[in-house]
C-alpha positions as CSV (number, residue, x, y, z in Angstrom):
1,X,11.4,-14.8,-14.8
2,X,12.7,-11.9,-13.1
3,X,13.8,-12.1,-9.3
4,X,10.0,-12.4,-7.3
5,X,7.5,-12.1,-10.5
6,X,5.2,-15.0,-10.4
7,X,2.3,-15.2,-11.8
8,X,-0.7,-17.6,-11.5
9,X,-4.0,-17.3,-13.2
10,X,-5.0,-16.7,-16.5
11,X,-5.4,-12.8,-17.5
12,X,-8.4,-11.9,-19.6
13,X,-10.4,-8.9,-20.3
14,X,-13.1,-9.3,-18.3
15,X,-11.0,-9.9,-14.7
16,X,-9.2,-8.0,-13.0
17,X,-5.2,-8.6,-12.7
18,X,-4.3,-8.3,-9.0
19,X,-1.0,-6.5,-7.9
20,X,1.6,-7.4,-5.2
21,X,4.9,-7.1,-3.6
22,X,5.4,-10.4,-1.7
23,X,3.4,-13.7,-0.8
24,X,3.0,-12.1,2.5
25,X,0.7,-9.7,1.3
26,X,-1.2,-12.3,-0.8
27,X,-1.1,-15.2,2.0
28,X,-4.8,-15.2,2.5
29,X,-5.8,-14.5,-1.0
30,X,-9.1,-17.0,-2.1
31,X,-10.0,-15.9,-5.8
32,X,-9.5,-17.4,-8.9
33,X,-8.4,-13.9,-10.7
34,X,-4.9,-13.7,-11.3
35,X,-2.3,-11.8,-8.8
36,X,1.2,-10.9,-10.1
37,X,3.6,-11.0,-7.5
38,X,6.3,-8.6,-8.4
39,X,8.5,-8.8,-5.8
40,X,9.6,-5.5,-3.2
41,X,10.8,-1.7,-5.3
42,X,10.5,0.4,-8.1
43,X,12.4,-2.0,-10.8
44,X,10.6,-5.1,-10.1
45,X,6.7,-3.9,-9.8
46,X,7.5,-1.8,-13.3
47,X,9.8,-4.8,-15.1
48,X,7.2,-7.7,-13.5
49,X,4.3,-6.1,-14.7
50,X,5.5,-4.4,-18.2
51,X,6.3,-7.9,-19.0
52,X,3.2,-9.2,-18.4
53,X,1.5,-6.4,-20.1
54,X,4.0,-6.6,-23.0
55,X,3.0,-10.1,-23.9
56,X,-0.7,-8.8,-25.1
57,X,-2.7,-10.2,-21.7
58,X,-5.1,-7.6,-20.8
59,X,-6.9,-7.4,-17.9
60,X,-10.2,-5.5,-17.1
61,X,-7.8,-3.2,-14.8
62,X,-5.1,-3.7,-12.5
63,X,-5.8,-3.3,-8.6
64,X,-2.6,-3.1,-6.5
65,X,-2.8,-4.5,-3.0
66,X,-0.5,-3.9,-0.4
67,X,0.6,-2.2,2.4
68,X,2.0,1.1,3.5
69,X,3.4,3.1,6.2
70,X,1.6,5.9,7.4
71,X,3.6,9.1,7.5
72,X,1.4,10.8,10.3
73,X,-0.2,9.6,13.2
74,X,-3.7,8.9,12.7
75,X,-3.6,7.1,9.5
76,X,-5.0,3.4,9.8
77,X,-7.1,1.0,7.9
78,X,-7.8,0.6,4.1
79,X,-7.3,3.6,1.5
80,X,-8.0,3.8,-2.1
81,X,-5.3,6.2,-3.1
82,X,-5.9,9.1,-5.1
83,X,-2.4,10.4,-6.2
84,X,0.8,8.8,-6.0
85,X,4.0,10.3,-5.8
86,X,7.8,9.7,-6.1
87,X,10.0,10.7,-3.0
88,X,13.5,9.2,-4.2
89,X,13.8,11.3,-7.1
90,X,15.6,14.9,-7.3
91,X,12.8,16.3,-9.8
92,X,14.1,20.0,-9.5
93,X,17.7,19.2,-10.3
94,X,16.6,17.2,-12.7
95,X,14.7,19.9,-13.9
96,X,17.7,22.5,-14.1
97,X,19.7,20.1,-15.7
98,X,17.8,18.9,-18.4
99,X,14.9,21.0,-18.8
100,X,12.3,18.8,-18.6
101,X,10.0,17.3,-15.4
102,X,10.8,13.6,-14.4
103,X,8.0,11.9,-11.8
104,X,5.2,14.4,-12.0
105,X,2.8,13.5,-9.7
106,X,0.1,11.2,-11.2
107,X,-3.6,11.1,-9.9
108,X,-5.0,7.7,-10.0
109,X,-8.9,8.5,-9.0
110,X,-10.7,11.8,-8.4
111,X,-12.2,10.4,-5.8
112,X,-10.8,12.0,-2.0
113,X,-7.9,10.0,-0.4
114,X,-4.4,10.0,0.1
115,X,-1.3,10.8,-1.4
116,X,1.0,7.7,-1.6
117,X,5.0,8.8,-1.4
118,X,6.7,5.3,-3.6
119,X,10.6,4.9,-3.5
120,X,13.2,2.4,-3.1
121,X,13.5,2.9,0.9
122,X,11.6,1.5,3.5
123,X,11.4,4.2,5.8
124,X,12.2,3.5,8.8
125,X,13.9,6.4,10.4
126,X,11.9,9.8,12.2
127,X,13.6,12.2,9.7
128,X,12.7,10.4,6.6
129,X,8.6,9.9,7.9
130,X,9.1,13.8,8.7
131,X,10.2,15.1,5.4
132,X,7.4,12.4,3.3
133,X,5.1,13.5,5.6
134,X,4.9,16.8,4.2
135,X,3.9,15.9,0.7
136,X,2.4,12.7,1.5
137,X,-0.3,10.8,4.1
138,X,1.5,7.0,3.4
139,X,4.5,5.4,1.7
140,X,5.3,2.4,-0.3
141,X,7.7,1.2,-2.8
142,X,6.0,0.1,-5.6
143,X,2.7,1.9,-6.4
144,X,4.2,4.9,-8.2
145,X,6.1,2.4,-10.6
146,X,2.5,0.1,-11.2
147,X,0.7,3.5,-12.0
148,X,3.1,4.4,-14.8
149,X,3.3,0.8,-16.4
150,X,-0.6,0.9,-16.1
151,X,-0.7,4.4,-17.8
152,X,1.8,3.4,-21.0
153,X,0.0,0.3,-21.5
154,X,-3.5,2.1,-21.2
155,X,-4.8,0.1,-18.7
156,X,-6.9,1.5,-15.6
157,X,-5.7,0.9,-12.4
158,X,-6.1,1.3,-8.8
159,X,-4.5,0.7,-5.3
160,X,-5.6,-0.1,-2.0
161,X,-2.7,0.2,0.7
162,X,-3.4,-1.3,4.1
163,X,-1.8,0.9,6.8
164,X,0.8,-2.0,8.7
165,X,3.3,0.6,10.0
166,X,3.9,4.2,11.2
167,X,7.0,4.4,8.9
168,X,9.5,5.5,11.5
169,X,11.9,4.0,14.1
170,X,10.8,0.5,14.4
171,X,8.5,0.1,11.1
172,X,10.3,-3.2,9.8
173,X,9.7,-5.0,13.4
174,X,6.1,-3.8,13.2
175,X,5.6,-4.6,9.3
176,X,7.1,-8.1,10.2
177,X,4.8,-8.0,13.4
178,X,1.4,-6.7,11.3
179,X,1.6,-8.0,7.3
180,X,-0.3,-11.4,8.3
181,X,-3.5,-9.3,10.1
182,X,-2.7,-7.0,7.0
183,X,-3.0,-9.8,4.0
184,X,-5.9,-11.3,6.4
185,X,-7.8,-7.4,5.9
186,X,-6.8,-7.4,1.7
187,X,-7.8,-10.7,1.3
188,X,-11.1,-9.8,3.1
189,X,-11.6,-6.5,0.8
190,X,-10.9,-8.2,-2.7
191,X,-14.3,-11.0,-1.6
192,X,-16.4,-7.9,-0.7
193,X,-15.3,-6.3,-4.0
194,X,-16.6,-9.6,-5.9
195,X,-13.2,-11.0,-7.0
């Protein structure tokens, strides 16, 4: 198994497969669907879950939980994110180098809510939370990678992203500070949900 994946539960088409980083998030989790833990970035959500997904188990859809940082004052609670971006890749050079677009934006609902910036770097400076915050409402490090396995594989999916930091100067003492209340708040969503 890869560094962090682990997997309990059974997948099958009729349940959902839920999605996330660390046991933190899941700590208060009470269902009997299965949660992939995929451990933190980019590499291990995509190679945690295209494994999973290569091996035939399908689930009804995918539902990443987790939490973000918000990128503006003002952001707090649950969101269902609508579109989920890249911020640690250099699309335009990219572009004049090769011709060709690398990490398009993808929408994951129509439905109004918030941009989600993904990227290997918990941001935890001002300068960083200024420059997301221009193309994005919250940030995270793996939904971006989930939504891409989910879309090769043809399976729907959908994230919910708790809000446990203003990602700026001090986010990691306040994610360490907030991600029990935050599991506590996912755990509580996915029983009103039904799972």
């Amino acid at each position: 198994m890869m560094d962090g994946m682990r997997l309990t539960g059974t997948i099958t088409p009729d349940r959902p497969l839920l999605v996330l980083a660390v046991q933190e998030e899941a700590a208060h989790l009470d269902t009997d669907v299965p949660v992939l833990l995929t451990g933190i970035g980019k590499i291990n959500a995509a190679a945690s879950l295209a494994t999973v997904l290569a091996r035939g188990d399908r689930p009804s859809e995918i539902i990443n939980l987790g939490t973000a940082g918000a990128l503006s004052s003002g952001w707090m609670g649950t969101h269902e994110i609508a579109q989920v971006i890249q911020h640690d890749i250099d699309t335009p050079v990219l572009k004049a180098l090769t011709g060709r677009t690398y990490g398009d934006a993808l929408t994951v609902n129509d439905a109004a809510g918030p941009t989600l910036a993904t990227g290997d770097l918990f941001v935890a400076d001002e300068a960083a939370r200024a420059r997301l915050a221009e193309h994005a409402q919250l940030v995270d490090m793996e939904g971006y990678a989930l939504v891409s396995v989910a879309r090769t594989h043809e399976v729907p999916i959908r994230l919910i992203k708790h809000v446990s930091d203003e990602a700026g100067a001090g986010a990691g003492q306040t994610w360490q500070e907030s991600v029990d209340g935050c599991a506590k708040v996912l755990a509580e969503w996915v029983r009103e949900a039904g799972f």
